[in-house]
C-alpha positions in Angstrom: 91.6 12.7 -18.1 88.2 14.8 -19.8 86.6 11.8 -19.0 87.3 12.0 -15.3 86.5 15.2 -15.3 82.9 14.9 -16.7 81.9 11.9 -14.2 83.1 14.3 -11.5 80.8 17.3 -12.6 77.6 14.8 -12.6 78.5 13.6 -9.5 78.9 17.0 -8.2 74.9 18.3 -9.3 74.0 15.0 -8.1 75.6 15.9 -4.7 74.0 19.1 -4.9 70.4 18.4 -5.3 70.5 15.8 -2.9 71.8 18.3 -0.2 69.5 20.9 -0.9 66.3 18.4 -0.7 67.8 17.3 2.7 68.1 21.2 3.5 64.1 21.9 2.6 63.3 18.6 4.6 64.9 20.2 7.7 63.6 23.5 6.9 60.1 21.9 6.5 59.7 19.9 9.1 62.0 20.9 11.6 62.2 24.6 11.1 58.1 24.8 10.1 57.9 28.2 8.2 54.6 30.1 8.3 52.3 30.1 5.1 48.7 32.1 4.6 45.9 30.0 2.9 42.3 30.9 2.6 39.5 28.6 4.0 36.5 29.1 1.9 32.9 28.3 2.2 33.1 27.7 5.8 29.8 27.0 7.2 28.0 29.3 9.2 25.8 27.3 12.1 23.2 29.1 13.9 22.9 28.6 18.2 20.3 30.2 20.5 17.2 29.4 18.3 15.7 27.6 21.0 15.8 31.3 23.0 14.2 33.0 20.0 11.7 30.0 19.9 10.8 30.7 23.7 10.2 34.6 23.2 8.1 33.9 19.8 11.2 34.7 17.4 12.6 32.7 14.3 15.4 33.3 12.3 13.6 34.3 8.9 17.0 35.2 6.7 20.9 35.1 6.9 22.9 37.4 4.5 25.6 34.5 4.1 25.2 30.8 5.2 29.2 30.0 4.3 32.1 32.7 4.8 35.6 32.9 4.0 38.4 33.1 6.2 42.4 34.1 5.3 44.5 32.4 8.1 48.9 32.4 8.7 50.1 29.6 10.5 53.0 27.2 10.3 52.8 25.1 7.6 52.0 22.0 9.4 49.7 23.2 11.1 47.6 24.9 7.7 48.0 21.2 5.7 46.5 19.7 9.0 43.4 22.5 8.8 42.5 21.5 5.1 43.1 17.9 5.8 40.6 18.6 8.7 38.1 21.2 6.8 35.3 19.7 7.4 35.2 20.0 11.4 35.6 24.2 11.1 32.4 26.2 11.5 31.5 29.7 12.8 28.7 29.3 15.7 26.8 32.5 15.4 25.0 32.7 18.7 21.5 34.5 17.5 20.3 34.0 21.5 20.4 37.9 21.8 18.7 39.2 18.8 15.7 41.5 18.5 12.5 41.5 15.6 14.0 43.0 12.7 17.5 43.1 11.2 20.8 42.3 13.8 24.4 42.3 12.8 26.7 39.9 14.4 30.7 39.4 14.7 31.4 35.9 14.7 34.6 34.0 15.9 35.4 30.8 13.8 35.6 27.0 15.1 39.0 25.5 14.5 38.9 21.5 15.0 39.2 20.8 19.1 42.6 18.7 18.3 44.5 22.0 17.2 46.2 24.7 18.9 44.2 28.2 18.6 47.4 30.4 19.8 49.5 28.5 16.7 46.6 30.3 13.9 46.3 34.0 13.0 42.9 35.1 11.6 43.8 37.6 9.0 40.9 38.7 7.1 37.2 37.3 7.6 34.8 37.5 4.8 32.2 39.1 5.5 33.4 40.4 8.5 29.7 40.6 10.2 26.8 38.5 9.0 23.1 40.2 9.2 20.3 38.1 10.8 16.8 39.0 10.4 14.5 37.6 13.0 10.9 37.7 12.5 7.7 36.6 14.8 7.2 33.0 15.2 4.7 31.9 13.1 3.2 28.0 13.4 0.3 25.6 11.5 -0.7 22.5 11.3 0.0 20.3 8.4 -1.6 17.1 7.3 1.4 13.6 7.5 0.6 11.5 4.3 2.3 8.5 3.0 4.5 8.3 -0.5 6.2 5.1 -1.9 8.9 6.3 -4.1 9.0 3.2 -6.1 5.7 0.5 -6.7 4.2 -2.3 -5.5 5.3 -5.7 -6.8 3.5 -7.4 -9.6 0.7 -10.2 -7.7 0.8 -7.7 -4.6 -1.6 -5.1 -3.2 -0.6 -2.5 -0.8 -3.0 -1.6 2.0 -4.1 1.7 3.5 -1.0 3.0 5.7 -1.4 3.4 9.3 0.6 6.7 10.1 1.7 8.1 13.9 1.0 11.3 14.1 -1.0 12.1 11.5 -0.1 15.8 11.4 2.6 17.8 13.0 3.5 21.7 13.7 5.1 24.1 11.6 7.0 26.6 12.9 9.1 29.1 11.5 8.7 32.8 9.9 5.4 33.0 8.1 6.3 33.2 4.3 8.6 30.4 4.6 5.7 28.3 6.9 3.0 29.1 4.0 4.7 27.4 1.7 4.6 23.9 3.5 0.9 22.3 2.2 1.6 19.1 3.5 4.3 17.1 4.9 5.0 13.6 3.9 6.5 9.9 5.2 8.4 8.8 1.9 9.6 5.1 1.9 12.1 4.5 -1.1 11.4 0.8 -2.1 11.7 -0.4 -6.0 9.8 -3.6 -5.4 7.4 -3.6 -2.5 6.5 -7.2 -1.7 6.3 -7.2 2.1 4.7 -5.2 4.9 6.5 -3.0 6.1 6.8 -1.1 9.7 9.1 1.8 10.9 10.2 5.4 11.3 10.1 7.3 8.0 12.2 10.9 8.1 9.2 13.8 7.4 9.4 16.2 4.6 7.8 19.5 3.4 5.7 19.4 0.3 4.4 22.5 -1.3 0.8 22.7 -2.9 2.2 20.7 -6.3 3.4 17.8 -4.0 6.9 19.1 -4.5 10.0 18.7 -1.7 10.8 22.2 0.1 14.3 22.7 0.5 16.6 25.2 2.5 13.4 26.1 4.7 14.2 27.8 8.0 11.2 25.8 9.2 10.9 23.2 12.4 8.3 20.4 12.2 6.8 19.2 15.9 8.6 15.2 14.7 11.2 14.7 12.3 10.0 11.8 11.9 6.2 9.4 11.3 5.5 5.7 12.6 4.3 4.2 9.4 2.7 0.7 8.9 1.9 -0.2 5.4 -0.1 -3.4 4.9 0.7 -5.2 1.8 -1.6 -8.2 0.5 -1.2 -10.9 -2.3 -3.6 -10.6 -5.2 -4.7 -12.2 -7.8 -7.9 -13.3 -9.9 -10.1 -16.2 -8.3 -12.3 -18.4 -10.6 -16.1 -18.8 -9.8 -17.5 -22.3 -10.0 -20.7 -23.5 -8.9 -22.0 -27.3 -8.1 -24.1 -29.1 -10.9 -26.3 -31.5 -9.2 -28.1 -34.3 -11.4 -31.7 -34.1 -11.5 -34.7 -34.7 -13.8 -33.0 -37.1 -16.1 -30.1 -34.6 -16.8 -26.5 -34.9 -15.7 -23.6 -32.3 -15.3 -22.4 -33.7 -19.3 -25.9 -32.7 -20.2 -25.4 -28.9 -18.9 -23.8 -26.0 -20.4 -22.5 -23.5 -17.5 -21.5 -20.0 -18.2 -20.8 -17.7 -15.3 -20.8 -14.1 -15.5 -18.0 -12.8 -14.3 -16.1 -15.5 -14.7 -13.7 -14.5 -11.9 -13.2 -11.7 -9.4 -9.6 -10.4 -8.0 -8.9 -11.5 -4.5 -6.4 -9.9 -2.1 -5.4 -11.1 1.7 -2.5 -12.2 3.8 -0.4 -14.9 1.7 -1.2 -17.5 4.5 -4.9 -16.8 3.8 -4.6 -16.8 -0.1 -2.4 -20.1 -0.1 -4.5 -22.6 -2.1 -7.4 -20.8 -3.0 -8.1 -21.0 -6.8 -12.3 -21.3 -6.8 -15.1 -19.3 -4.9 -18.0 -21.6 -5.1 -21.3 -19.6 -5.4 -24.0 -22.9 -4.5 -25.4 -25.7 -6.3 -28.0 -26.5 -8.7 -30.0 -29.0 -9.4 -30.9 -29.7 -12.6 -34.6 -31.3 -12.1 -34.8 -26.8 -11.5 -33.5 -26.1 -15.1 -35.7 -26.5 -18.4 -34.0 -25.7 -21.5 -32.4 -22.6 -19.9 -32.3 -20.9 -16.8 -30.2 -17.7 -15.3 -29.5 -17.8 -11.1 -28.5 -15.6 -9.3 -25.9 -15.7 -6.4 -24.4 -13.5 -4.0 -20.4 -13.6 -4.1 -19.0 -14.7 -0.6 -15.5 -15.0 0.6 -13.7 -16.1 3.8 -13.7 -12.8 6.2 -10.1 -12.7 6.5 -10.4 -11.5 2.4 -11.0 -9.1 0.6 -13.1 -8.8 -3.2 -10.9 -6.0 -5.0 -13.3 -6.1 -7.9 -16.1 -5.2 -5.1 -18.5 -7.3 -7.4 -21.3 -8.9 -5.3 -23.3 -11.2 -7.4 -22.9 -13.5 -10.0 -25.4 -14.4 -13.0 -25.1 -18.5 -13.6 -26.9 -19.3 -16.6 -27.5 -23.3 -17.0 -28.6 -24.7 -20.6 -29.7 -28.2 -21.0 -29.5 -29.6 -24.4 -29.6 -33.0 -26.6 -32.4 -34.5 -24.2 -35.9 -35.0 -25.1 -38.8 -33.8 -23.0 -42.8 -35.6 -22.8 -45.5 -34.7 -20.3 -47.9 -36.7 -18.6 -51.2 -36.5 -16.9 -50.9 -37.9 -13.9 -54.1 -38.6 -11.1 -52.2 -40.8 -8.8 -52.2 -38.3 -5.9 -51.6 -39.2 -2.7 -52.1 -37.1 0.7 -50.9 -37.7 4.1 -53.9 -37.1 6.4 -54.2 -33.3 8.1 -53.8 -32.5 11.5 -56.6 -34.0 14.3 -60.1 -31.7 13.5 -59.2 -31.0 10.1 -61.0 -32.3 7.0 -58.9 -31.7 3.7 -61.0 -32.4 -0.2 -58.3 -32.6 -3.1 -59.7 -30.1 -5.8 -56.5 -31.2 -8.0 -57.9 -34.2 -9.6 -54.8 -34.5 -12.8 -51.4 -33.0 -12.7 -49.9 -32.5 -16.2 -46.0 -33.7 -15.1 -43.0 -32.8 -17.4 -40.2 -35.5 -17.8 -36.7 -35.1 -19.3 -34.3 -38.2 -20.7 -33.4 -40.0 -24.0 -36.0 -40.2 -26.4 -36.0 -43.8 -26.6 -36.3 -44.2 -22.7 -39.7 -41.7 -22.7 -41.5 -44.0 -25.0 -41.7 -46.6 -22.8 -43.3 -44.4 -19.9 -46.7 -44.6 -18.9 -49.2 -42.7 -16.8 -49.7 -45.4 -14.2 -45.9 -45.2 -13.0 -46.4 -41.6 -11.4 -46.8 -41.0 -8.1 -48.2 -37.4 -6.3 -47.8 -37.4 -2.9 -49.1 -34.6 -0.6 -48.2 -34.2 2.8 -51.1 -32.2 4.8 -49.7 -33.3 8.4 -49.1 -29.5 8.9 -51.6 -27.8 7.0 -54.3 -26.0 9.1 -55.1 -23.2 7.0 -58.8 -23.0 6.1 -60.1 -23.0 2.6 -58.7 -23.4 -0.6 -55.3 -23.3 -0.8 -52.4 -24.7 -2.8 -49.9 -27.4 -1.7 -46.6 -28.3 -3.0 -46.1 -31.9 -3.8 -43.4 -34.0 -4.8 -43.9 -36.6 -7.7 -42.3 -39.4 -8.0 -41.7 -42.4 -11.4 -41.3 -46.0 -10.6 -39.8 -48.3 -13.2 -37.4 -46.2 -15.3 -34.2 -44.4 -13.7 -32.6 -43.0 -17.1 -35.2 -39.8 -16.8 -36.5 -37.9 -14.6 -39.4 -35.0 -13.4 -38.6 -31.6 -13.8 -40.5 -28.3 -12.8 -42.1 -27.8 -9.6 -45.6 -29.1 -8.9 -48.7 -28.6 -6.9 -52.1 -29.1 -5.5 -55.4 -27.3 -4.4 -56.6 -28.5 -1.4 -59.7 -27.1 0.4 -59.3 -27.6 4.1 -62.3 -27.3 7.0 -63.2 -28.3 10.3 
């Protein structure tokens, strides 16, 4: 019989809460009680700037950018205002102000999907905001181009192109002497590409630091930026040995100073490119050792980084013998019609280069000096160049330059 008993009682509070949750349900949703909240930070926007702008007025200072606001309204209706907090504002219409300090009511924003006459505004805070409007004061400032991040390793980035390339400042005159430059910023970690777009503006100070919370205006928002970005990367020098006076490229030690230059261009330009050649020698030009000179030259379409022109080519020629000669074979072509030409030269002491072995078995007699005078008309003494020539042996050959005097008349 206790037992009974008991399971009644639980049943009974168990019947009880149930009803009374079923009660506040009604209560809540059908009945809707009114509740007060307060909605804080509430931003303040400002509207009529454009009408200060036109009479030479800016906005310089605002006592409060956010305000509070203690509201009463059903209870549905409040959970539905902090569920939608973010669309409430105060306008505060600054269309009417004067130079110098203005106070100003405001009327909050409620979301457009509510019903006003279902909210009471209690208690604003602060109940007026001051606004203190100064002349309009304006400069021009320098656009400039920052990568917030670097360029990718084997890459080069060119010099931006930037539309405009300054803009006006406008806005009260402390705030507008701050701004020393404004800048295009693109954020890239890796910058491997060119790259070409709209890039927002923002105020830098004379450190190169961003300017926040400015009550400023820039002419653009925003800068056209082109950044060119190249490949680059070191380029060997080479140059072309050519065989000559009994020596062969095996015979010739080559250094090249520098032995490479950076390179940077378009990747369709830079594919395949791994030597500049600078010329040729010829060895018949080198005797034991020599330095040329040669100016560095690249395709057009690229451009030398290291901005070195020339390049110093020294040639060696080692483990070949040398013997000289005296030759008096000379030959001459005849001059031109009315001209008379008398060799002076009568033996030409020739230097040849090869093996040992091959150079004893050269004699005088297989040297030739030949002359050409079809062209000279020159009067007097004057010398010639000549080329000399060996018969018979093909394992050395002349080196040096040689020539002649001739004396030429009429």
């Amino acid at each position: 019989m206790m037992g009974r008993l008991k399971e009644s009682r639980w049943v009974y509070i168990l019947l009880s809460i149930l009803l009374a949750t079923v009660f506040w349900m009604y209560v809540r949703l059908e009945m809707d009680p009114e509740d007060s909240t307060v909605l804080r930070n509430v931003r303040v926007e400002l509207t009529g700037t454009n009408v200060l702008a036109g009479q030479g007025l800016t906005v310089a200072d605002m006592s409060h950018e956010t305000v509070n606001l203690s509201v009463r309204a059903p209870v549905s209706v409040i959970t539905n205002l902090i569920q939608y907090r973010s669309s409430i504002y105060v306008p505060l219409d600054v269309s009417r102000c004067a130079e110098g300090e203005n106070v100003l009511s405001y009327v909050p924003r409620w979301p457009s999907n509510f019903n006003v006459s279902e909210v009471v505004l209690e208690e604003q805070s602060p109940a007026t905001i001051t606004v203190t409007v100064e002349k309009l004061y304006t400069k021009t400032a320098p656009v400039e181009f920052r990568l917030d991040g670097q360029v990718a390793q084997g890459y080069q980035m060119g010099t931006p192109a930037i539309e405009p390339v300054s803009v006006v400042v406008s806005g009260p005159v402390e705030q507008v002497n701050q701004v020393h430059t404004v800048a295009a910023i693109l954020k890239q970690e890796k910058l491997d590409e060119r790259f070409a777009g709209d890039l927002p503006l923002i105020p830098l100070d004379e450190k190169g630091e961003p300017l926040d919370d400015l009550e400023i205006t820039l002419s653009s928002d925003t800068a056209y930026v082109v950044v060119p970005v190249v490949v680059e990367r070191q380029v060997d020098l080479a140059v072309e040995i050519l065989p000559g006076g009994g020596a062969v490229e095996a015979d010739a030690v080559v250094t090249i100073e520098p032995e490479s230059i950076a390179v940077s261009g378009a990747e369709e330009d830079m594919e395949g490119l791994t030597e500049i050649f600078l010329g040729s020698i010829d060895l018949s030009d080198v005797v034991g050792s020599r330095t040329f000179t040669f100016p560095i030259s690249q395709d057009p379409r690229l451009e030398n980084v290291s901005g070195i022109t020339t390049a110093q080519v020294t040639v060696t020629v080692d483990g070949l013998a040398t013997a000289a000669f005296p030759v008096s074979n000379i030959i001459n072509t005849q001059p031109p019609e009315g001209y008379v030409a008398d060799i002076v030269t009568h033996t030409v002491p020739v230097t040849v280069r090869g093996p040992q072995e091959a150079l004893d078995t050269i004699d005088a007699s297989q040297f030739r000096i030949v002359a050409d005078l079809s062209r000279v008309r020159t009067l007097g003494s004057s010398r010639i160049p000549v080329r000399v020539y060996l018969d018979g042996n093909s394992s050395v050959g002349v080196i040096g330059d040689y020539s002649i005097v001739v004396n030429i008349s009429r």
